[in-house]
C-alpha positions as CSV (number, residue, x, y, z in Angstrom):
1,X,104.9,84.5,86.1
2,X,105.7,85.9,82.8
3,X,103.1,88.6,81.8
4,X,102.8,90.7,85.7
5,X,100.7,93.7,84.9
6,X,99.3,96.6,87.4
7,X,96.6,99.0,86.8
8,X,98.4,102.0,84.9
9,X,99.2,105.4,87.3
10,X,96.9,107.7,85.9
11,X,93.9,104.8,85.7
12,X,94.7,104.3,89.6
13,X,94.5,108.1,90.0
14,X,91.1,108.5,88.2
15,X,89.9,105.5,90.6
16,X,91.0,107.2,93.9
17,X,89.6,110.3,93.2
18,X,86.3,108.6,92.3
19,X,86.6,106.9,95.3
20,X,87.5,109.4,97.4
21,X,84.3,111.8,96.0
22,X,82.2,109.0,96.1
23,X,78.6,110.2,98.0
24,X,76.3,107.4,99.1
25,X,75.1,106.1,102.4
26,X,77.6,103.0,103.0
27,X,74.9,101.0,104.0
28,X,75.6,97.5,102.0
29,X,72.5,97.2,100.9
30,X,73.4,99.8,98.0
31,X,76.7,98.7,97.4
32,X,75.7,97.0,94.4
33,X,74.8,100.3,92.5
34,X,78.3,101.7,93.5
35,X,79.5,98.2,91.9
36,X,77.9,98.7,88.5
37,X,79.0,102.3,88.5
38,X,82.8,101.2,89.0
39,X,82.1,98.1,86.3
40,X,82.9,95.8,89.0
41,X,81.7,91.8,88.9
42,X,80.0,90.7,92.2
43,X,81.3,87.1,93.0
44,X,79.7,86.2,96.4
45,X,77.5,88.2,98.4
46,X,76.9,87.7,102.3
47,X,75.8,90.2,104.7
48,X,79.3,90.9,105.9
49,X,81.3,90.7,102.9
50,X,80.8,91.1,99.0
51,X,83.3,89.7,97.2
52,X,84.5,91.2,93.9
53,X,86.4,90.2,90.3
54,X,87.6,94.1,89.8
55,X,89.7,93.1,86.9
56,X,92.8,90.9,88.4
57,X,90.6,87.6,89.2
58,X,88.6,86.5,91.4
59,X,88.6,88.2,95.3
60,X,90.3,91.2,93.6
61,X,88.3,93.4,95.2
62,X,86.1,93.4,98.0
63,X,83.0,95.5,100.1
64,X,83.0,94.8,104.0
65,X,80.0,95.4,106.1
66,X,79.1,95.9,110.1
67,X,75.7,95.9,111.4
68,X,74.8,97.0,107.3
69,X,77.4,99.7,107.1
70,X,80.1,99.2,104.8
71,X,83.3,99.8,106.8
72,X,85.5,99.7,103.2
73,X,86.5,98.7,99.8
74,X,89.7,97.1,99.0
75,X,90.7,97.2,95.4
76,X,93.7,94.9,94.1
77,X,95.9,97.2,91.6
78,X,98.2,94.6,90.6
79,X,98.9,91.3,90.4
80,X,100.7,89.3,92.6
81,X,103.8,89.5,92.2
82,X,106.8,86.3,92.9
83,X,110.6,87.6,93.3
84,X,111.5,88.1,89.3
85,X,108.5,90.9,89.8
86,X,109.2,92.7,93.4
87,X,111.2,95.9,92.0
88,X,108.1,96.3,89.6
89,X,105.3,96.3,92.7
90,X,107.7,99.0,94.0
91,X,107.5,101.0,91.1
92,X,104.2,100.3,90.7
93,X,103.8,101.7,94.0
94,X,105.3,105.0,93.7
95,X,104.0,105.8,90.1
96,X,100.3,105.1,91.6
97,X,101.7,107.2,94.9
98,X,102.8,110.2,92.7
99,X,99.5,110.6,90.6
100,X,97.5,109.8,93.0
101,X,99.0,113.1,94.9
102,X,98.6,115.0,92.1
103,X,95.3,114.2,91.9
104,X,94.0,114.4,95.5
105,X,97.2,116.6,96.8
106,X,99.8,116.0,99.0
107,X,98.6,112.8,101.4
108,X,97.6,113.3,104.9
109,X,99.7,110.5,106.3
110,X,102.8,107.9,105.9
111,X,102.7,105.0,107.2
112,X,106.4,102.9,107.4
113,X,104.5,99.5,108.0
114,X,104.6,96.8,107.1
115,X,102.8,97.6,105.0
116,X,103.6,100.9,103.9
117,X,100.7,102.9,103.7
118,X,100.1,106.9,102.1
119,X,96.9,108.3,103.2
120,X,94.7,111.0,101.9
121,X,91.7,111.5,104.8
122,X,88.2,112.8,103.5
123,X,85.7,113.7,105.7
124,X,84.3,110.2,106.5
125,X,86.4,108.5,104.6
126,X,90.3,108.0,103.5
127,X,91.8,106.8,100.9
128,X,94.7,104.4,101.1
129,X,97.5,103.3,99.3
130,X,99.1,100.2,100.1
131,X,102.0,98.4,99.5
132,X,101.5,94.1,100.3
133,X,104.3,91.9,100.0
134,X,103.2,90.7,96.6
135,X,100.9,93.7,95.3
136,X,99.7,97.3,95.1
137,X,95.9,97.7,97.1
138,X,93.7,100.4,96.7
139,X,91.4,101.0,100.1
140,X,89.0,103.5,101.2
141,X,87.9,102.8,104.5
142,X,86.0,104.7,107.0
143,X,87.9,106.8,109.4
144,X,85.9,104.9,111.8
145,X,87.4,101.7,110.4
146,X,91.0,103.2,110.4
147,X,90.9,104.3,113.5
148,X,90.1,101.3,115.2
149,X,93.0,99.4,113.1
150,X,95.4,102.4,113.8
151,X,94.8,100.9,117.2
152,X,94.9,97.5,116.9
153,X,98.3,97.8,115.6
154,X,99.4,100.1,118.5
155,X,98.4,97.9,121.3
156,X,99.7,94.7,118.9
157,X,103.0,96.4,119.1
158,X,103.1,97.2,122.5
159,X,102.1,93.3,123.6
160,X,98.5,94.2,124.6
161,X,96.6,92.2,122.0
């Protein structure tokens, strides 16, 4: 993998703060006018999931759905990455980390992981910053959605699930 490449800091910045502003109903029935106004490519579309091209290939992106509600966008900021590129999808990390806080402010939460995670909680929404073995993810998920995860973890960790 010679030519790795990740969305650049301030690009990733401008993104989450769109995101994080973004008004609309998050019903997935007008998810594609948030597509066009993001300049993403629609590659499949079921009722549960619409699968994106946001600029790093195919499944890049995507827009997942309950009962018509979306419950979040993920948004791929990097390429995969194989070992000659893991120090860079750490840097890319913290650069996109750094303006994104300077952006949206200091974040609401830090998760360890894996995967680290830095949160910045809206109102119904947060936006997260993620950290993959391979790449840099862009989500913003409902706190709904978060919430229940949050909790799927716990009680995985604990031996419940």
């Amino acid at each position: 993998m010679g030519n790795w490449r990740a969305l650049p800091a301030g690009e990733a910045a401008d993104l989450a703060g769109a995101l994080h502003t973004l008004d609309w109903s998050w019903a997935i029935d007008d998810a594609p006018a948030v597509i066009e106004k993001f300049g993403w490519q629609i590659l499949s579309s079921r009722p549960r999931r619409i699968m994106l091209d946001i600029g790093f290939g195919p499944d890049s992106g995507a827009i997942r759905a309950k009962d018509g509600q979306v419950t979040g966008i993920e948004l791929q900021l990097s390429d995969f990455a194989d070992a000659d590129h893991d120090a860079e999808v750490g840097t890319a990390f913290d650069d996109i980390a750094a303006a994104i806080a300077g952006r949206l402010g200091a974040p609401t939460a830090r998760v360890a992981g894996p995967p680290p995670q830095i949160r910045w909680a809206g109102a119904r929404a947060t936006v997260v910053l993620e950290r993959s073995a391979a790449s840099v993810w862009l989500y913003l998920l409902t706190n709904a959605r978060l919430a229940a995860d949050d909790r799927n973890i716990a009680l995985d960790e604990q031996g419940l699930l």
